[in-house]
C-alpha positions as CSV (number, residue, x, y, z in Angstrom):
1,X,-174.5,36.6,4.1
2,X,-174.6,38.0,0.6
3,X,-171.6,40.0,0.9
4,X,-171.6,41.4,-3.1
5,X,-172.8,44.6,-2.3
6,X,-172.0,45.9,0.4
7,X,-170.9,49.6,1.7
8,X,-167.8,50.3,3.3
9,X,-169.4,50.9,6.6
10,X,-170.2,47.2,6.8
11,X,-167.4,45.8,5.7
12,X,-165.5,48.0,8.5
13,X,-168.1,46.9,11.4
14,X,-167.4,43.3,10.4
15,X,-163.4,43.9,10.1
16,X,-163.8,45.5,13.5
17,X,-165.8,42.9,15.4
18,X,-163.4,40.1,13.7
19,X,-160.0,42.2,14.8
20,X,-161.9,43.2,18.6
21,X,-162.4,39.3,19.1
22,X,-159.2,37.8,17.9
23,X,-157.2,40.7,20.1
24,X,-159.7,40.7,22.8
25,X,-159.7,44.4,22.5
26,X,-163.0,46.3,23.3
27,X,-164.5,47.0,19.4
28,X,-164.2,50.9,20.8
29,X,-160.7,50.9,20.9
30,X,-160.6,50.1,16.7
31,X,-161.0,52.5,14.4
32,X,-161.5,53.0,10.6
33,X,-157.8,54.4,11.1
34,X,-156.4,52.3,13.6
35,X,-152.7,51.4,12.7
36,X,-152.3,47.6,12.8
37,X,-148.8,47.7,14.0
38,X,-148.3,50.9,16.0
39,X,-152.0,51.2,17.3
40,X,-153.1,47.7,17.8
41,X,-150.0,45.8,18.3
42,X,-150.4,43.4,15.5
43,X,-147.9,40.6,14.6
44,X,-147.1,38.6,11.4
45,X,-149.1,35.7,13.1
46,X,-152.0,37.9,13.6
47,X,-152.2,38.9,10.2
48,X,-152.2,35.0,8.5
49,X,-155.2,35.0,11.2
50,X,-157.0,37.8,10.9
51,X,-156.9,36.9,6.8
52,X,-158.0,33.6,7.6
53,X,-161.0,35.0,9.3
54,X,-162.0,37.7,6.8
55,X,-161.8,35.1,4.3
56,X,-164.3,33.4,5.6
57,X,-166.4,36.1,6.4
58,X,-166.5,38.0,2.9
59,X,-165.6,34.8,1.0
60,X,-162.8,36.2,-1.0
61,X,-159.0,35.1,-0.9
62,X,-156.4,37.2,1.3
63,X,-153.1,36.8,0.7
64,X,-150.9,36.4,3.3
65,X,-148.1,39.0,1.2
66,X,-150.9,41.3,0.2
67,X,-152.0,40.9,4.1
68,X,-148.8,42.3,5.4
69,X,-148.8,45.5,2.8
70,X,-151.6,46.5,4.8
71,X,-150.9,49.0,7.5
72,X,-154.2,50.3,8.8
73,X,-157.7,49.1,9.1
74,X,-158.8,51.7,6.3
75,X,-156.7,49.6,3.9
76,X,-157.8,46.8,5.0
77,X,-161.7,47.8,4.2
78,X,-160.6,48.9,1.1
79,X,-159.1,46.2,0.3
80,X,-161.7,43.8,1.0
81,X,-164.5,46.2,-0.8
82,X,-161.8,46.1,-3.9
83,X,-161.8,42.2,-4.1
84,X,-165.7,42.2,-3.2
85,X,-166.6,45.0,-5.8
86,X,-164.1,42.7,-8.7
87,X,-165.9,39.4,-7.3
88,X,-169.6,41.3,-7.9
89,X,-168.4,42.2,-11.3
90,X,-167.0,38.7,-11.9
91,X,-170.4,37.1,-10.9
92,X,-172.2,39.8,-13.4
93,X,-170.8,38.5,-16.2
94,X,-171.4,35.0,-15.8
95,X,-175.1,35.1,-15.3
């Protein structure tokens, strides 16, 4: 998956599906400005997993500090497009 360009909107619908699996919460029940803690329940555990996941998927590094600053699934998209929009940039100039 070529994850340098992509919008917001994807990166939420893929932060989504990965946080609806790994809580086995229906993917309706998360949204762009679901609290982790208060909303969704989360614990520190959760987070060193959930970052181990989106790792994977966008193939950038999480954290696990940065991880916990992060209080609601809107920072954590933003996050992620941050680190994804740097990474693009970072690839630009090597070419």
């Amino acid at each position: 998956m070529n994850t340098n360009s992509m919008s917001d909107d994807e990166i939420f619908a893929i932060v989504r599906t990965s946080f609806a699996k790994l809580l086995s919460l229906p993917e309706e029940n998360i949204s762009i400005d679901s609290r982790l803690n208060e909303d969704l329940n989360v614990d520190s555990m959760f987070l060193i997993e959930s970052a181990m996941v989106l790792e994977d998927k966008f193939e950038i590094e999480i954290l696990e500090d940065v991880m916990q600053k992060l209080l609601t699934i809107r920072q954590v998209v933003e996050f992620i497009s941050e680190k994804l929009t740097a990474k693009s940039k970072k690839l630009a100039t090597i070419k």
